[in-house]
C-alpha positions, -999 to 999 in steps of 0.1 A, spaced: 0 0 0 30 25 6 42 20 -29 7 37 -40 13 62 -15 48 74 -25 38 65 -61 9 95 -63 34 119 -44 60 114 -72 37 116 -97 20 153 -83 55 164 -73 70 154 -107 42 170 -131 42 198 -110 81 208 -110 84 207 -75 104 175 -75 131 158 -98 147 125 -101 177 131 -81 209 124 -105 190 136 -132 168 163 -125 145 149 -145 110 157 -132 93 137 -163 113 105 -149 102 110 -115 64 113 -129 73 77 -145 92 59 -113 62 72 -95 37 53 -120 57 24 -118 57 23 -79 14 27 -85 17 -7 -108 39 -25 -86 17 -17 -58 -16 -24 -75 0 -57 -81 8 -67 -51 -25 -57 -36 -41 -83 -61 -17 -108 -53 -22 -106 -17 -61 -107 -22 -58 -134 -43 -31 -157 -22 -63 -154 5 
């Protein structure tokens, strides 16, 4: 559940400019590490309902 968490707060601070991939200062990438951290969560959360 704290992957979705973080994932949303990359993705608002990285479209918004306030935050950038550190090494890069990319804010785009951070947007995209933050969507990946919402996937990887989402699929955990089914695999844990589903392991039930």
């Amino acid at each position: 559940m704290w992957n979705i968490i973080i994932g949303i707060v990359f993705i608002v601070g990285g479209l918004s400019g306030q935050l950038a991939l550190r090494g890069f200062d990319s804010p785009t990438g951070l947007a995209a590490f933050g969507g990946a951290l919402i996937v990887w969560g989402l699929v955990q959360s089914v695999r844990a309902n589903n392991a039930q």
